[in-house]
N, C-alpha and C positions, 0 to 999 in steps of 0.2 A: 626673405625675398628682396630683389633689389627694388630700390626706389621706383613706385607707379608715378606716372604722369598725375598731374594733379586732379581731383573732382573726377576721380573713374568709381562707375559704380557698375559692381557685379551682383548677379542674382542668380542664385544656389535653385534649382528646381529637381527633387527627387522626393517617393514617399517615403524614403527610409530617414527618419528623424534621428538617429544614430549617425550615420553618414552626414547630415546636414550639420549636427553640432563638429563631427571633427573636420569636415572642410571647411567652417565657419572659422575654426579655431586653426587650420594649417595655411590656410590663405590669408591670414592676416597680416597687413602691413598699411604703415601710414599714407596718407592720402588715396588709401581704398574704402569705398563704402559696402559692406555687403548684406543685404537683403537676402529672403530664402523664402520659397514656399514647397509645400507637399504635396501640390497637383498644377495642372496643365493651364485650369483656367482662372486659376488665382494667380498665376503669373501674367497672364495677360492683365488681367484688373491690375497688377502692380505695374506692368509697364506702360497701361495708360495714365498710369498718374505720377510715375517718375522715370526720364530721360535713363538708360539700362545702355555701359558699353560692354557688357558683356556677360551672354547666358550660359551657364553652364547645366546642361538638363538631362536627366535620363530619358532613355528608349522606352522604358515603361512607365508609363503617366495614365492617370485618368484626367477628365474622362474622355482623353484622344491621346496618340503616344507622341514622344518626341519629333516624328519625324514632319507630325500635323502642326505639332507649336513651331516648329522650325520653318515650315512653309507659312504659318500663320504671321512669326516676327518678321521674315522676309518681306511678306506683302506690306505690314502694317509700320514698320521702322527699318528699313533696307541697310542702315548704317552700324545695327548692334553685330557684335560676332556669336556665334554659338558654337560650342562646344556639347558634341553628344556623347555620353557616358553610358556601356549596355557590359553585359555579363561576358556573351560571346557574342562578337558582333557577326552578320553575314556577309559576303561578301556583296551583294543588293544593297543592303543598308550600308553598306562603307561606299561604293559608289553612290549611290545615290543621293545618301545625306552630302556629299563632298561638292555631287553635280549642283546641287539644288544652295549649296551654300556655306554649307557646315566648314569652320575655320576646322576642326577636327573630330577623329571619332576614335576614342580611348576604352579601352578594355579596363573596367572596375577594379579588377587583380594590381594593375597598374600605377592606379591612381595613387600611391602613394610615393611612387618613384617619379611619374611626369605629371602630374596635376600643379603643385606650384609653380616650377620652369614653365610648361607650356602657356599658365595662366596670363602670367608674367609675359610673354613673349608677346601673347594675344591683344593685351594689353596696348603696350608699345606700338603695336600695328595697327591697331583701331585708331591710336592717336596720332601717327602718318599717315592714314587712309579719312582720317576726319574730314576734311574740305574734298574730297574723292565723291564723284557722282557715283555710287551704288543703288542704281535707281534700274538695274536691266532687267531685261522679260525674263522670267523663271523659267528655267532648260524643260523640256518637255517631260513626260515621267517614260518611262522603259516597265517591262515587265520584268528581265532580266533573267533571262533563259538560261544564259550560262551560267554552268556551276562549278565553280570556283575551288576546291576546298585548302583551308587555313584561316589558323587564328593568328599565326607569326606576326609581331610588329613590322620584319624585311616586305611579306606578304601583305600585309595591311597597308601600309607605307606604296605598296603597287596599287593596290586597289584607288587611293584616294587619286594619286595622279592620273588613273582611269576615269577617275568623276570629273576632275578638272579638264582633259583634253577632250573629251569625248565630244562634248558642246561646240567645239570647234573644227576648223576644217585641218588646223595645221597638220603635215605628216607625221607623221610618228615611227621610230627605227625601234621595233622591239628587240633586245640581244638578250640572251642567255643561253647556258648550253643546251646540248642536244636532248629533248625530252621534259624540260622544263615547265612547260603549257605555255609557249611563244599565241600559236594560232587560238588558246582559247582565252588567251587575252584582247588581241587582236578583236575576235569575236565580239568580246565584252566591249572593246570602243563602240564597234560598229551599232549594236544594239543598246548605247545608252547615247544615240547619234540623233539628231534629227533627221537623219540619212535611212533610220532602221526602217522604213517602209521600202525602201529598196533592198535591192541584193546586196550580199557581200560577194563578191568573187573572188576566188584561191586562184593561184599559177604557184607552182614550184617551181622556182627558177632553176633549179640544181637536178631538175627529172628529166627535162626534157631536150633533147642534142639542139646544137644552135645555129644549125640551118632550118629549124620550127620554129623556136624563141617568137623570132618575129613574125610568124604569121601570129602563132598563138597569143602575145598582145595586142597587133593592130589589124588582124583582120586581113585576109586575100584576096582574090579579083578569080573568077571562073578562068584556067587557063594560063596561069600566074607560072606554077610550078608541076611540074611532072607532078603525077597523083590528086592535083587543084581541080577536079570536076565541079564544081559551084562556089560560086562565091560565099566567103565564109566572114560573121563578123567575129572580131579579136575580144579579148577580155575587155579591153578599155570600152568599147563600145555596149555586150554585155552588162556591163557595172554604170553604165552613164547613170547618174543622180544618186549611188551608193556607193561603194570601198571595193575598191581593190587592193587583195591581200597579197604581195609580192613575197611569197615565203625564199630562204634562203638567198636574199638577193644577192650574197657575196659571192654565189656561182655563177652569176651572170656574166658572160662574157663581154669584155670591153666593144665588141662590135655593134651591141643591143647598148648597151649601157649609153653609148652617146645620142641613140634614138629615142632611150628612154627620156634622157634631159632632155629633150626638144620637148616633149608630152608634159614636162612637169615645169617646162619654163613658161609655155604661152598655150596648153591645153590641146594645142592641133595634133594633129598625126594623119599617115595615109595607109591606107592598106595596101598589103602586097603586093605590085602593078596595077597599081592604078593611080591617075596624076590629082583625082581629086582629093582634097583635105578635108578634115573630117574635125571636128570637135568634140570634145565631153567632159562631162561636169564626174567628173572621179577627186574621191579621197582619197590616198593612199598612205596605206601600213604596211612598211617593210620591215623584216625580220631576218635575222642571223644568227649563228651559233660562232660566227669568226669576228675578231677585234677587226672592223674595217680600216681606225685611223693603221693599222698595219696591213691591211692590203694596201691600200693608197700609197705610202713610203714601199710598198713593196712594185707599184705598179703595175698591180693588179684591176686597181678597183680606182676611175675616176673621184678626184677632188673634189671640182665642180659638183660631180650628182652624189656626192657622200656629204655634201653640208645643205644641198635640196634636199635628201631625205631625214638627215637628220637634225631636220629643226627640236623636236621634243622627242629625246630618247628615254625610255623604259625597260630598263634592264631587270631582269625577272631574276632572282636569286637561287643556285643551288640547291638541290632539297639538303644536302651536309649542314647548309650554315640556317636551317629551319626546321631542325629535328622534329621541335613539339608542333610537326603539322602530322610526321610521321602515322600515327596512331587514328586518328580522325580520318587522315587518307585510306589506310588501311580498311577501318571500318569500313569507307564507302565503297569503297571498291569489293567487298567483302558482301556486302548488300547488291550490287550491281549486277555482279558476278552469277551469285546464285538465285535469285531473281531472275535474269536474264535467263538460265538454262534453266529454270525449274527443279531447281534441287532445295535439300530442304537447310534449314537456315543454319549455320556454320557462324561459331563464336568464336571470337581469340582470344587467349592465356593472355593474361598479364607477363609473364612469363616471354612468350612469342614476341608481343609488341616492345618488350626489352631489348632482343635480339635486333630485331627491325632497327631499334632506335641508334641501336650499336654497330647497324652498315653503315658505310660511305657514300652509298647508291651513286656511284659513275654514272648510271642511267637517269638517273633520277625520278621525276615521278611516273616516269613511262617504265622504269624498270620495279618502282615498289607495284605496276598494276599488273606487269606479267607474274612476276614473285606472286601475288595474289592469287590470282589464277590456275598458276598450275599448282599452286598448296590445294586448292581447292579441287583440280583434278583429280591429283593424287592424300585428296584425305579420307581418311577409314576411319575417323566419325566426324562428331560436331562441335568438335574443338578441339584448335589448332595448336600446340605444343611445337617449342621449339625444333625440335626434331622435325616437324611436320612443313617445315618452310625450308629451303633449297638456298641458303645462303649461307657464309661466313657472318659471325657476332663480332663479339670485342676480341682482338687478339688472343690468345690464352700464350700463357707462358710457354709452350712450348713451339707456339705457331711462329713467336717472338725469335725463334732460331732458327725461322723457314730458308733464308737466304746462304746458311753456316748449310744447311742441311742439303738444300738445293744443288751449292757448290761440289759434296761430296757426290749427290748422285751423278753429277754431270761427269765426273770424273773416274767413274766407275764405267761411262759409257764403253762398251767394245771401240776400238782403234778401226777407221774407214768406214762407220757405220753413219747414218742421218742421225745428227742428235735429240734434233726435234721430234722426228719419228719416234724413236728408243726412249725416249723421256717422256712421251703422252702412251705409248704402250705399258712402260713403267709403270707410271702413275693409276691408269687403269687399274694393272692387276695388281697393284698394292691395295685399291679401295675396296677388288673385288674382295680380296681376303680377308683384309678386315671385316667387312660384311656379311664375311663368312656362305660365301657363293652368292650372296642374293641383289642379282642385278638390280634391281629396283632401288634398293637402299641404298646402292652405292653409286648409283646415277644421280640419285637425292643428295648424296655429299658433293658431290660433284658438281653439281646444279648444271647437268646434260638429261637428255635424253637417253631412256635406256635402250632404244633400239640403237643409237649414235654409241653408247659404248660397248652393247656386243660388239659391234664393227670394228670400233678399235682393239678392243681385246682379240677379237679374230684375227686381228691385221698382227698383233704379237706374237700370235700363236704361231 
């Protein structure tokens, strides 16, 4: 470990006495002091009697858990940092411990790989932040409605930046691709807000045509615009004293967008004809599936309100580059599913969850929930076999010569005919035959509906 600051003392809190002798023994380096206890309230009695920069404690404690002693050191020494260590953490507990204070919150599996670095780091921080008034009111608690699912470090690593901003007014630009869970983050700020007693309110900026746009954020006047029979108030007014969700704001056309800046530089705006100005106390969380600094260079998307809303951005990660959430998502959505429709409970193969883990999901977690769903549709019993899910695995060796193979069938096509047509016709009745007439099975390869490719296949015929 590199060199600590001088006179730092750390205290080990977990009851696994195993764990405490090898973090005693991997944390060790000169001018650190380390102290340990095996429960909640023996760590307090040690930090009333010795000055502690730094706790490192598990989620399971007696005779209160981490999250209590974490609130506890907060009130009673505001300058120590804490570090919480749990098995699988939830995504409640990861914001919340983060909201509330926690320098970090590390999955146990882990700790062998970032417990010294991080400690280290924590370290160092405490001894920058020593002369630091750390003396602020404790963020409110949330219940934490939203459900999150992931154990991912990329996904963890979201969550805590959610504990951190949430407490706060600043904006926030949620990006990541399409189906990622942008709005059920979003959510997650709003509800770990001191905002959450009010509404959140949604606008899709990319749904609705853009002679609406503007009434539908600022509100109309009775008589405004053909079809305007009553005066109507807009989302900003709506959402006054909670969040508004501007989903897809990189569809926003330039003509709103400079209206928009006016609302986010001094709070006012007017409704649809009418001269009076109006105020409101809104948050906003904007979100995208598009790199904005390339709208802007493209002059699409103003400057000005792309560095107003993107004060603190939250880029949500791929499900590609977060496999090992794969399987947990599955399950839940797996519970969700048949739950919801009254069917009876549906297990998946280890087997399955391979295949799963071996997609790319372009869609990502919006596409592993349909993938779920209709396995569930279409399964003929209560576990699910690869077979029994509607996707492509890991390449197979001969899929690996799809492009070689592709080439010749295109080139087999008839002379003057649609290729595109003649190639999805193709393809059809190749699957059909392989599957030996049986539409169903070969819609499953296909991962179409089988009424969708009788039609194609009719359209061949």
């Amino acid at each position: 470990m590199p060199e600590i600051p001088p006179e730092e003392t750390l205290l080990l809190v977990d009851p696994d006495l195993d764990f405490l002798d090898w973090a005693t023994k991997h944390l060790a380096a000169e001018g650190l002091r380390i102290l340990r206890c095996d429960n909640a309230e023996n760590a307090l009695k040690v930090m009333a009697k010795t000055p502690v920069n730094l706790v490192v404690a598990a989620f399971d404690l007696q005779p209160f858990d981490g999250m209590e002693l974490l609130a506890r050191i907060r009130l009673e020494s505001p300058q120590t940092m804490i570090i919480l260590t749990t098995g699988f953490p939830t995504t409640g507990q990861i914001i919340e411990a983060t909201q509330r204070g926690a320098h970090d919150v590390l999955r146990k599996e882990s700790l062998p790989f970032e417990l010294r670095h991080i400690v280290e780091a924590a370290l160092q921080t405490h001894e920058n932040r020593r002369s630091a008034d750390s003396s602020e009111a404790e963020a409110p608690r949330a219940e934490g409605r939203v459900k999150i699912i992931g154990v991912s470090r990329a996904l963890q690593d979201v969550f805590k930046l959610v504990g951190r901003v949430a407490r706060t007014d600043a904006p926030v630009l949620v990006t990541g691709e399409s189906g990622t869970g942008k709005e059920l983050i979003a959510k997650a700020i709003h509800e770990y807000s001191p905002r959450r007693k009010h509404e959140m309110i949604t606008l899709n900026c990319g749904a609705i045509p853009e002679n609406l746009l503007e009434s539908e954020l600022f509100g109309h006047e009775k008589g405004s615009f053909t079809g305007a029979i009553a005066r109507r108030a807009g989302r900003f007014e709506q959402a006054d004293g909670g969040t508004l969700f501007l989903d897809e704001i990189g569809d926003m056309p330039l003509s709103i967008q400079v209206k928009l800046l006016r609302v986010l530089q001094d709070g006012s705006f007017s409704r649809v004809g009418a001269n009076e100005t109006l105020n409101a106390d809104v948050r906003i969380i904007a979100a995208t599936h598009k790199n904005l600094a390339m709208e802007v260079s493209a002059g699409r998307f103003r400057e000005d309100l792309f560095y107003r809303l993107n004060v603190v951005e939250l880029a949500i990660p791929p499900l590609r580059e977060r496999l090992e959430d794969v399987p947990l998502l599955a399950e839940y959505f797996l519970q969700r599913i048949t739950k919801k429709n009254g069917m009876a409970r549906i297990r998946i193969s280890a087997e399955a969850v391979n295949a799963l883990q071996a997609h790319r999901w372009p869609g990502n977690v919006r596409e592993l929930e349909n993938t779920i769903a209709r396995a569930c549709a279409l399964a003929t019993s209560t576990i699910l076999l690869p077979m029994d899910i509607p996707l492509a695995s890991a390449p197979s060796p001969s899929q690996r010569g799809l492009p070689e193979a592709l080439d010749r069938l295109i080139n087999a096509a008839p002379s003057g005919t649609d290729v595109i047509s003649w190639l999805t016709g193709e393809i059809a009745g190749r699957a059909i035959d392989r599957a030996d007439g049986d539409f169903k099975a070969a819609a499953i390869t296909l991962g179409i509906e089988p009424a969708d490719l009788k039609k194609l296949f009719a359209h061949k015929s």
